[in-house]
N, C-alpha and C positions, 0 to 999 in steps of 0.2 A: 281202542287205542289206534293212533295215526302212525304215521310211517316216521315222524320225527319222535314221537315218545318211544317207538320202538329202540328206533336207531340209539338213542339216549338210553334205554335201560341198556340196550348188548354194551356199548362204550363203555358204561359204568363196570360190568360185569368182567371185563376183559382186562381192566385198568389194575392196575400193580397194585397191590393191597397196603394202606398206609401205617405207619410204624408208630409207637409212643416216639417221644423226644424227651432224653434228659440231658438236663446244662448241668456240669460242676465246674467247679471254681478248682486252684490248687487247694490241694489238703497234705500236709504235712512232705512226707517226698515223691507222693503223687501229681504232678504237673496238671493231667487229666488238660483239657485244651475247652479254652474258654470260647475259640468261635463256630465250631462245630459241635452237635448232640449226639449225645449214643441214641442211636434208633434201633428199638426193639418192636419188632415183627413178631407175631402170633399165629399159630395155626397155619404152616406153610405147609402146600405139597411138599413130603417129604424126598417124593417118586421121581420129582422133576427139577428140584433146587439145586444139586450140581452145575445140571445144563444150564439154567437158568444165571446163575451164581459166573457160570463161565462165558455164556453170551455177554453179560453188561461189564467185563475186563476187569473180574475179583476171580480169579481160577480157584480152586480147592486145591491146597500143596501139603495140607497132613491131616491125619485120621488120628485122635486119640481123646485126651480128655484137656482139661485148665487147672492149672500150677494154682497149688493150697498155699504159695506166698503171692504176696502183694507185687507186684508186676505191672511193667508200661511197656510200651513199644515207643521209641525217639525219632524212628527213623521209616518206619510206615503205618497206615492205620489196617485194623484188621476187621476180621468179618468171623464169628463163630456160630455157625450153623448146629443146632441141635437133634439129631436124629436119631436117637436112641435115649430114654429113661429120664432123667430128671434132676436136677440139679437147684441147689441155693447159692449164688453168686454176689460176690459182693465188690459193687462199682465203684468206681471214685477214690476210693480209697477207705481210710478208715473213720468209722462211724462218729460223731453225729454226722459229720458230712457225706461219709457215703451212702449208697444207696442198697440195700439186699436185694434181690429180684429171686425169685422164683422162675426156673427157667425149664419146658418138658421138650420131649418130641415134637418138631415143626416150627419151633422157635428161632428164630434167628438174633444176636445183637450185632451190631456195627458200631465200630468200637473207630472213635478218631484217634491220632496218635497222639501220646500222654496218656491216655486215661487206664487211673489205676483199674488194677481188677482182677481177683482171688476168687478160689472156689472154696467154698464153706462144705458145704458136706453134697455127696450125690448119690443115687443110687448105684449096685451094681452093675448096673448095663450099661451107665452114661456113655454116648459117642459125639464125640464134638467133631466137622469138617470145617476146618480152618482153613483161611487165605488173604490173601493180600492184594491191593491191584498190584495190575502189569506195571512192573519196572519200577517195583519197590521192595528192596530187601531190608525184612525187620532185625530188629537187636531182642535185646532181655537187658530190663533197667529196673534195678530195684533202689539205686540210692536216688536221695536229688539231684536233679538235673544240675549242670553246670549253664552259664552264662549263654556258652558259645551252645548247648542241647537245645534250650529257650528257641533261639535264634534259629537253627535249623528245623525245629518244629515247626517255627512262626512259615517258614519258606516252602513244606513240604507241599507241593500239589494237594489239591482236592480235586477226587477222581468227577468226572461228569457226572456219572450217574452211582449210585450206591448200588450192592449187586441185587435189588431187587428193579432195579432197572427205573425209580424215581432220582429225580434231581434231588441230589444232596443239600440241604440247608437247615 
């Protein structure tokens, strides 16, 4: 091996690990946002995702578990980090169109704002560290969006980076 295929595996190996992508559309009075994907991440340090989470400007601002109603955010998007037990989630809103995910230990989803999303059942231990970027504070929306919610959606920043520190798209 030469000093460029090395250099190429460490880069590779260093490089922020890549997430699924899902698009929803609205589904009933989930808004969910058509130009961003929920990116879910697999198999994270669990040891160092805080830090990590708080270097790329998503800080972690609460410790607990995800509300068994259907639920959006209007006014930031969020980030739920999975570090404890195991979980069934259901995205987008209600089925067929939404999506179930199976969610354990190390997982992370990145959630744009609108999109719906419920917790189906989880084990006892479930621990979810949640957060928001710098300089957005969220709400709890569970009807439809009104005209003027649309509109502030459409307008909300998208952070640089998502907090595992890839460009958001």
């Amino acid at each position: 091996m030469n000093r460029r295929e090395a250099a190429s595996m460490i880069a590779a190996a260093m490089a922020p690990p890549q997430p699924e992508r899902l698009w929803f559309k609205p589904n009933g009075a989930m808004p969910n946002n058509e130009r961003l994907p929920v990116l879910l991440y697999r198999s994270l340090d669990t040891a160092t995702i805080e830090a990590v989470m708080g270097k790329n400007g998503w800080p972690v601002q609460w410790r607990n578990g995800v509300y068994t109603f259907h639920h959006y955010h209007s006014t930031a998007h969020e980030v739920l980090t999975f570090v404890r037990g195991e979980a069934r989630l259901l995205l987008g809103g209600e089925l067929p169109k939404g999506v179930e995910v199976h969610v354990r230990s190390g997982d992370m989803a990145v959630l744009p704002c609108g999109t719906g999303h419920c917790k189906l059942s989880s084990s006892s231990d479930f621990l979810v560290l949640g957060g928001y970027p710098l300089k957005q504070d969220w709400d709890l929306c569970r009807e439809a969006p009104s005209t003027a919610m649309i509109e502030a959606m459409r307008q909300l920043p998208f952070p640089k980076l998502d907090p595992m520190g890839n460009p958001w798209k």
